[in-house]
C-alpha positions as CSV (number, residue, x, y, z in Angstrom):
1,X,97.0,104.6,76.5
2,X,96.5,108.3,76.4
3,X,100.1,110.0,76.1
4,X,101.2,113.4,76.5
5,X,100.8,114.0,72.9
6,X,97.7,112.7,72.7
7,X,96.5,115.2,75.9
8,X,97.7,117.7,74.1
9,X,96.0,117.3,71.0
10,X,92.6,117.3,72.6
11,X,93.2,120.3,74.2
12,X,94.5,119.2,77.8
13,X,97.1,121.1,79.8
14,X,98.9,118.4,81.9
15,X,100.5,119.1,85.5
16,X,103.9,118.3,83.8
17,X,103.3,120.7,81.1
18,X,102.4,123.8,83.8
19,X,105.8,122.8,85.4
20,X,107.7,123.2,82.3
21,X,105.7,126.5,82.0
22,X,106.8,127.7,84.7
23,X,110.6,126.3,85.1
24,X,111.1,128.5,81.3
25,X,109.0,131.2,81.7
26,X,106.6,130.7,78.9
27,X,102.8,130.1,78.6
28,X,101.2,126.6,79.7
29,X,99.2,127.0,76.4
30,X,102.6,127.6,74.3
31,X,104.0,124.5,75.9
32,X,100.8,122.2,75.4
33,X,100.5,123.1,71.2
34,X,104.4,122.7,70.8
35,X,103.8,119.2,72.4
36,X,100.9,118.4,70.4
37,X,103.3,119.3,67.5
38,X,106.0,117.4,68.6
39,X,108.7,120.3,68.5
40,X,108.7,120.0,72.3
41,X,109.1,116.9,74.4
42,X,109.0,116.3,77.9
43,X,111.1,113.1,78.9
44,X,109.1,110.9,81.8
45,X,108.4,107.2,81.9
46,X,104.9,106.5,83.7
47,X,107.2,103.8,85.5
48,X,109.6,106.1,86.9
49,X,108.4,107.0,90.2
50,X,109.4,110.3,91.2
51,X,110.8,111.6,87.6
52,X,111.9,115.5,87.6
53,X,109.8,117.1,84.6
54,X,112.4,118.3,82.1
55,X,111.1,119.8,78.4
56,X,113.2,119.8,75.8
57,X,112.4,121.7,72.2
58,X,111.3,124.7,70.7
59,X,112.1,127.9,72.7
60,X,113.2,126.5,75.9
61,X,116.5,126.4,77.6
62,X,119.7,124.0,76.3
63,X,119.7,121.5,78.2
64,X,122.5,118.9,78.7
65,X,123.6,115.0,79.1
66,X,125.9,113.2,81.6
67,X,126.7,109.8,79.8
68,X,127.7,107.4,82.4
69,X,128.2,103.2,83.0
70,X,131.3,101.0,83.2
71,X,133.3,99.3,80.2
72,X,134.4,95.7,79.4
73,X,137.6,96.4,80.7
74,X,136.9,99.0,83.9
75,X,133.5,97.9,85.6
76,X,133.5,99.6,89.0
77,X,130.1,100.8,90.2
78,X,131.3,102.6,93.1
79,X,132.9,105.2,90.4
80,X,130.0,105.1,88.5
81,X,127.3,106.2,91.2
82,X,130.2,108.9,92.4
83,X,129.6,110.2,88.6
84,X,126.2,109.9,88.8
85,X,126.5,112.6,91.9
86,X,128.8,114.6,90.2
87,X,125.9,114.9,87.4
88,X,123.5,116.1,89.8
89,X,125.5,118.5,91.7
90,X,126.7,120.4,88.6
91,X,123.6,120.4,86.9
92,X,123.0,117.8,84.5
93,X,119.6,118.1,83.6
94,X,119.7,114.3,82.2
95,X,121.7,111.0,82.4
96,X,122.2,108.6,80.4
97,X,124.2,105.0,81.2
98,X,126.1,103.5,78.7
99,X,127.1,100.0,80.6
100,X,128.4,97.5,78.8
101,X,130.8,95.8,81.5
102,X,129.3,93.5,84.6
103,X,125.8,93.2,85.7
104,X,124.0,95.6,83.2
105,X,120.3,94.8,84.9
106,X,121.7,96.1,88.9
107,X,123.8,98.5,87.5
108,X,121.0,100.8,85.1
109,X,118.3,100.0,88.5
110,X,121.3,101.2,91.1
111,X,122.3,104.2,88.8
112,X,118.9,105.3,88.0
113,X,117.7,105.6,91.6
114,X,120.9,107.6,92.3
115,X,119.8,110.0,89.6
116,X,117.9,111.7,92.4
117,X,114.4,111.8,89.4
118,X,116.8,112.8,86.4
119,X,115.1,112.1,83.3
120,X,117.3,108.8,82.7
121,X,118.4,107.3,79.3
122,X,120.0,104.0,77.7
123,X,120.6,102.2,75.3
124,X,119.3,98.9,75.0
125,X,120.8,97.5,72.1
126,X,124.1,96.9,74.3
127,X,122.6,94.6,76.0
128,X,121.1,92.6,73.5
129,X,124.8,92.4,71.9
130,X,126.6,91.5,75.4
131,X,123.9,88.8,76.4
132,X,123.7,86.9,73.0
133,X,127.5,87.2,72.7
134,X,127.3,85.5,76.4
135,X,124.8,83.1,75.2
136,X,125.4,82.0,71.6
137,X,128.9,82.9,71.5
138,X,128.7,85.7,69.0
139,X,126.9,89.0,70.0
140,X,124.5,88.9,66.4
141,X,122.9,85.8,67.2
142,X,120.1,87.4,69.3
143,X,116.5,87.0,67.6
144,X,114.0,89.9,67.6
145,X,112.4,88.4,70.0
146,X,115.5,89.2,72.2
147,X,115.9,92.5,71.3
148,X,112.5,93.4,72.1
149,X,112.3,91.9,75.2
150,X,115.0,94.3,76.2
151,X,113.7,97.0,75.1
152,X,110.5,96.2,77.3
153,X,113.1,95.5,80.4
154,X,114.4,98.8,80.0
155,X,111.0,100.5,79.7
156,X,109.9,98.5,83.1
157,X,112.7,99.8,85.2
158,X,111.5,103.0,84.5
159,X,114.2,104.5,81.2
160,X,112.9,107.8,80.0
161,X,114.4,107.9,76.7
162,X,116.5,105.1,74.8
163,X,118.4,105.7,71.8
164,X,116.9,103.6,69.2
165,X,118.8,103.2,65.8
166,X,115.8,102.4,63.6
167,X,117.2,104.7,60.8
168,X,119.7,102.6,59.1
169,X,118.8,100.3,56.9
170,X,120.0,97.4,55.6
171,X,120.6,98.7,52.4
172,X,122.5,102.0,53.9
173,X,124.6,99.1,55.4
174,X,125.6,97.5,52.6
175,X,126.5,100.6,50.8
176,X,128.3,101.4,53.6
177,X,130.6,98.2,53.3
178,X,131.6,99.5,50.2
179,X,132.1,103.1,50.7
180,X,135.7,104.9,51.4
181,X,134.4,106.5,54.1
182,X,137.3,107.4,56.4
183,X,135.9,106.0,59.4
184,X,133.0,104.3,58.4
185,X,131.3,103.7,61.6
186,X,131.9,104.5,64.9
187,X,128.4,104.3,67.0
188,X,128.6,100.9,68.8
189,X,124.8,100.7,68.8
190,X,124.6,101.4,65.6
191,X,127.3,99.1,64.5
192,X,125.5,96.1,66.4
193,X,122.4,96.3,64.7
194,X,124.6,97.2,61.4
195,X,126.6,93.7,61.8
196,X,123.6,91.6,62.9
197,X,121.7,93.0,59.5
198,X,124.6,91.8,57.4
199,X,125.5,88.8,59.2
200,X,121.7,87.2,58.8
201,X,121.1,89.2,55.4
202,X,117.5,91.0,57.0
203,X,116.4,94.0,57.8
204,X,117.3,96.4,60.7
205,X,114.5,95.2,63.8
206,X,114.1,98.4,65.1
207,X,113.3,99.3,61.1
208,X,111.1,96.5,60.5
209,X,109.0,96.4,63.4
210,X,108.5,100.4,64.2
211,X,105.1,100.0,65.1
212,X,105.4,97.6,67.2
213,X,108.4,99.8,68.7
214,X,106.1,102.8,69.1
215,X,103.6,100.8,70.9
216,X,105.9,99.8,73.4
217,X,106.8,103.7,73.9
218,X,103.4,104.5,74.3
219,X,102.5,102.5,77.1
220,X,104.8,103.7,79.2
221,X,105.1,107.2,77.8
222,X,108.2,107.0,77.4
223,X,110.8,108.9,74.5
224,X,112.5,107.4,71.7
225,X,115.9,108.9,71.1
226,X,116.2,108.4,67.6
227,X,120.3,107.3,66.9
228,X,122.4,108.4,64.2
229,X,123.9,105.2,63.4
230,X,126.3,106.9,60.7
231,X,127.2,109.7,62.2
232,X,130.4,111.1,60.7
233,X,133.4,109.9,63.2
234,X,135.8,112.5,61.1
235,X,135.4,115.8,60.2
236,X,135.8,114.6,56.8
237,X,132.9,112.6,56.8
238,X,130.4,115.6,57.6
239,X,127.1,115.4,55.5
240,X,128.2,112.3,53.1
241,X,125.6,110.1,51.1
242,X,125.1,107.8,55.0
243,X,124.9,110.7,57.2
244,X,122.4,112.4,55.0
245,X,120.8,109.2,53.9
246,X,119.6,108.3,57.7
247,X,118.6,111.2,58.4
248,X,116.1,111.2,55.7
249,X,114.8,107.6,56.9
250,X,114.2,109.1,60.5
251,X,112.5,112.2,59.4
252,X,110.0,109.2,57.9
253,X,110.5,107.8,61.6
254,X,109.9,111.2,63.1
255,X,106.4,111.5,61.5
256,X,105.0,108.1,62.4
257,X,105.7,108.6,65.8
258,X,104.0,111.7,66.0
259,X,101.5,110.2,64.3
260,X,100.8,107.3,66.8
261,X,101.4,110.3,70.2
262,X,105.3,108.9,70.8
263,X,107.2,111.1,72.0
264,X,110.4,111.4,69.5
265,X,113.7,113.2,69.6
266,X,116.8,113.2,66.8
267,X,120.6,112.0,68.1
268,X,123.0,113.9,65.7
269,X,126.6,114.4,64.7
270,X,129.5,113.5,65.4
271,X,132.5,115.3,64.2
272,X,132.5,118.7,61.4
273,X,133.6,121.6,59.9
274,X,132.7,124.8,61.9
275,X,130.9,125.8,58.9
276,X,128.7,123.1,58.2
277,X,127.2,122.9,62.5
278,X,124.3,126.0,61.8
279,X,123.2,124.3,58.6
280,X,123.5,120.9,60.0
281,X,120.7,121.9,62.4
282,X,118.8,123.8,60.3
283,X,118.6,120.9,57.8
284,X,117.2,118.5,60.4
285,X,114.7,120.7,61.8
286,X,113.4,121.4,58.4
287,X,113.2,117.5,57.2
288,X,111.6,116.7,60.6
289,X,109.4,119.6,61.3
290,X,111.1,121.0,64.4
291,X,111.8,117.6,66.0
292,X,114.1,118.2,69.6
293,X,117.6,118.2,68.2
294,X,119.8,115.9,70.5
295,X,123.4,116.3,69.9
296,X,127.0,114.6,70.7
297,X,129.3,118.0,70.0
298,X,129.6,118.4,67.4
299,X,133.3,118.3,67.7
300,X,135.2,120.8,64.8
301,X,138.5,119.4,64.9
302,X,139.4,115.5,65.1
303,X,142.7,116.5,67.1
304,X,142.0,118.3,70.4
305,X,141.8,115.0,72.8
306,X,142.4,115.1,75.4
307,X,140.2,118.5,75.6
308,X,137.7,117.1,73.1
309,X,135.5,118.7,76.1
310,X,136.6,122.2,75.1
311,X,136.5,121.3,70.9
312,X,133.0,120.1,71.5
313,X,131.7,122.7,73.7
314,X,132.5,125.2,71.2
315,X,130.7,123.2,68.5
316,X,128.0,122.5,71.1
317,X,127.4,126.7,71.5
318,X,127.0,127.4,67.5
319,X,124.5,124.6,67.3
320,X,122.5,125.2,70.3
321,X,122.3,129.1,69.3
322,X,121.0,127.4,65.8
323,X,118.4,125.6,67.4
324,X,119.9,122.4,68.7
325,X,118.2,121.4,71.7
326,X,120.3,118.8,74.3
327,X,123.6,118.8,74.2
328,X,125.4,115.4,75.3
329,X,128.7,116.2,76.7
330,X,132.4,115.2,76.2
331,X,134.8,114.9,78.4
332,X,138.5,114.9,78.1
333,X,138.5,111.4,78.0
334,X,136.7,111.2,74.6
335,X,138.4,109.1,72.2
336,X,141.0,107.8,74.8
337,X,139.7,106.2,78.0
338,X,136.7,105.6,80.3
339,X,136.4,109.4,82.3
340,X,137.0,109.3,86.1
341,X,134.9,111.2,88.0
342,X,136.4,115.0,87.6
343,X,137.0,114.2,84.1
344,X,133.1,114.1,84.1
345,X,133.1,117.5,85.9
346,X,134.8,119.2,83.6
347,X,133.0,118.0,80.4
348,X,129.8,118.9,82.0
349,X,130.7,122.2,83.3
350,X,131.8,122.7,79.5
351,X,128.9,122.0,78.4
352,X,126.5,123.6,80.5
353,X,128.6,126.9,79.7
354,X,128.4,126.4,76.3
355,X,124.4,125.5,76.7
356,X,124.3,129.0,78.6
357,X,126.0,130.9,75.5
358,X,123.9,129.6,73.0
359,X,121.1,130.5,75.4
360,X,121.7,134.0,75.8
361,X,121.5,134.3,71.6
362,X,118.4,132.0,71.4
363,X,116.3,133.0,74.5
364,X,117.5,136.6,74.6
365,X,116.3,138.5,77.8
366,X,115.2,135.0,79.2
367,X,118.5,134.2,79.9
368,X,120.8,137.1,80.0
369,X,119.2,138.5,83.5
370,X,122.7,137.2,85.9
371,X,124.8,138.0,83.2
372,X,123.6,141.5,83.5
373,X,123.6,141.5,87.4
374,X,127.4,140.3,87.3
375,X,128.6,143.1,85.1
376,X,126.6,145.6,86.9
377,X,128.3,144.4,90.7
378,X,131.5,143.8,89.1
379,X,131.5,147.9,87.6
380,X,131.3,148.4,91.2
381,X,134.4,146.1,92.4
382,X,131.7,143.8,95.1
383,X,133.5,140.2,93.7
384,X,131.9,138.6,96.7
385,X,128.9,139.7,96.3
386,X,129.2,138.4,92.2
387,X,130.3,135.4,92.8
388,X,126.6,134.3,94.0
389,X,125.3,134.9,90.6
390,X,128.0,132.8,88.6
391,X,127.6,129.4,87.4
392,X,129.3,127.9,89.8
393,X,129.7,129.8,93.1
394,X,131.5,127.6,95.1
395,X,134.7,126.6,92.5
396,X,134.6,130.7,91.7
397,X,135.0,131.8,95.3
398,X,138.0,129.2,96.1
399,X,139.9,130.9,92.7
400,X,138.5,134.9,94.2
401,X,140.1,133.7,97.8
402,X,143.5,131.3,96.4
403,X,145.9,134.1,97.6
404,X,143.9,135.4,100.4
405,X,140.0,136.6,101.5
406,X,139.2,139.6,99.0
407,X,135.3,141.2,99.8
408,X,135.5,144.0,97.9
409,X,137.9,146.4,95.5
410,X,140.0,144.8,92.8
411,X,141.4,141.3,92.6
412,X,144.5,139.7,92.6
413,X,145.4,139.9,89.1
414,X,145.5,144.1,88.3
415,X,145.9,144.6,92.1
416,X,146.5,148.6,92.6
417,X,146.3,148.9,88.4
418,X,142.4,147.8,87.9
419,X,140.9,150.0,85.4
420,X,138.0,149.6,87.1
421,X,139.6,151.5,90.5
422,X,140.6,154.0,88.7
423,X,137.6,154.9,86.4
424,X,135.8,155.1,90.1
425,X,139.0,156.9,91.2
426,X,138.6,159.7,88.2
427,X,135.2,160.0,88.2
428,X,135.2,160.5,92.0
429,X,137.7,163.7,91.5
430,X,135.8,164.6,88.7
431,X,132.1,165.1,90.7
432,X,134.5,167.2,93.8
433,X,135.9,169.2,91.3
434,X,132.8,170.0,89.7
435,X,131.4,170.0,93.3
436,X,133.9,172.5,94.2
């Protein structure tokens, strides 16, 4: 199967690679030797009819992550498609479902062909767990054979990327048993394959049987998500012997996909000091070679819920301006319930402001062109004519209009005492006076 990779290490400049070209404003020949490297990825499944091109990597834009999907205890799909919309409309350039309540198999087909072509994620291990725990009784009974075959399922519907926690090993696991961590786990994927490796004493599948793994992924082209099983869960956690320990055993991971044309990208932290986020994502670049940087916060405080959303986004900024690459959003409801619909709103929004910041320091000029325009019309008082050129138009205009229509000249808040009037105002007197 020739993969992107693969075409790019022979020299080949794909279609999808000229798109992504174009959509950051780079060369096609910059995008096709960062691919060949693996520092850029562009997530597609050759299954996924219709699939938006999205790159994600080296010296293109932030991009962000709607997680969506039902629970055990709240399984309502009609709220799950209306967040699925919600995603699209506010600019979620991927989505992943995290389902682990009612008919998994409808539910990833009917939310993936509401994505509207959004790159689409999972991951698969939940259903491994949910259908051996309906099976057998206990969710670690399922064979490798099981969890494979899900895997497989999930790359025929047409998943883009799955989160594959290959990087903890059974030995990690053990050690982990015995550790004093504060919160020694809280991934549920992870913990899955971390309980089915103790409970039948062998080695993590996923670990075992990478090759097999990677040619699954390249048949279909599709991206492996590397998970961070032991991703700290507390701030006091950060960079301990488990965190640090997987990520050296998926930098290993890293290279052998590259070196058999997968497409690969690295899930990271988790909760940490503000202090530790830049080196945090220097280190994994550096161990990995530049691999796309895929990160959950990271949140700097283990106290803000329920505006983990705002605590993560500002973690989310300093990382991205470091060099992290996809952000996967928060909400409010992090750490305390299953989001409703405008709780997924305002997480993304969050995020996709904070993915702008960390833009304008790592893209420069590239991204600062509205930012510029905005200041410039608002120097002049035209606040209608700025509001096209925000983030989000429609929400700014109902907050420029909530105490009546306002075109032009100052708003609501200074009124008669803008600055800005008056600096006009001066300078105004000062050209007739001069005139004069």
């Amino acid at each position: 199967m020739t993969t992107l990779i693969r075409q790019a290490r022979s020299g080949t400049v794909t279609e999808e690679m000229k798109i992504v070209a174009q959509q950051e404003g780079v060369s096609p020949e910059k995008i096709r030797d960062r691919i060949a490297r693996g520092t850029v990825i562009i997530l597609r499944n050759l299954a996924h009819e219709g699939v938006k091109v999205k790159g994600v990597g080296q010296g293109l834009t932030t991009k962000v992550n709607v997680n969506v999907g039902t629970s055990s205890r709240v399984c309502d799909i009609k709220m799950e498609i209306e967040k699925v919309k919600i995603a699209v409309k506010y600019g979620a350039d991927t989505i992943m479902d995290l389902s682990t309540g009612g008919d998994l198999d409808y539910i990833r087909r009917i939310l993936l062909k509401e994505a509207e072509g959004l790159p689409f994620g999972t991951v698969p291990t939940y259903q491994v767990f949910i259908e051996s725990f309906k099976k057998y009784g206990s969710g670690i009974e399922f064979s490798v054979d099981d969890l494979f075959n899900v895997v497989e399922r999930h790359l025929k519907d047409g998943v883009d990327f799955m989160t594959i926690h290959a990087g903890v090993t059974k030995e990690l696991a053990k050690r982990l048993v015995e550790s004093d961590r504060v919160i020694p786990v809280v991934s549920r994927g992870g913990e899955f394959i971390i309980a089915w490796m103790l409970h039948h004493d062998r080695e993590n599948p996923y670990y075992e049987y990478f090759d097999y793994l990677l040619e699954l992924f390249a048949q279909y082209d599709a991206t492996i998500s590397l998970g961070d099983a032991l991703r700290p869960g507390s701030i006091f956690d950060a960079h301990d012997e488990f965190q640090v320990g997987e990520l050296l055993v998926v930098a290993r991971l890293v290279k052998r996909a590259r070196e058999k044309g997968v497409q690969v990208m690295v899930e990271g932290p988790g909760h940490m000091p503000l202090n530790e986020i830049v080196w945090d994502v220097k280190l994994m670049k550096k161990l990995t070679r530049g691999a796309p940087y895929y990160l959950l916060g990271p949140l700097p405080t283990d106290i803000a819920a329920p505006y983990d959303h705002i605590a993560s986004a500002i973690g989310a900024a300093i990382a991205a301006s470091a060099g992290a690459d996809l952000l996967c959003y928060l909400t409010p409801a992090e750490h305390l319930s299953l989001p409703t619909p405008e709780q997924v709103k305002e997480g993304l929004i969050a995020h996709k402001i904070a993915a702008h910041v960390a833009d304008i320091v790592k893209l420069g000029p590239r991204a600062r062109k509205n930012d510029f325009i905005v200041s410039k019309l608002r120097a002049e008082l035209k606040l209608s004519e700025t509001v096209k050129y925000l983030m989000y138009p429609e929400e700014a205009e109902k907050v420029l209009n909530q105490f009546g229509k306002v075109e032009e000249g100052p708003c609501t808040m200074c009124g008669s005492y803008c600055p800005i009037l008056h600096f006009i105002m001066s300078k105004r007197k000062l050209e007739e006076k001069e005139h004069k």
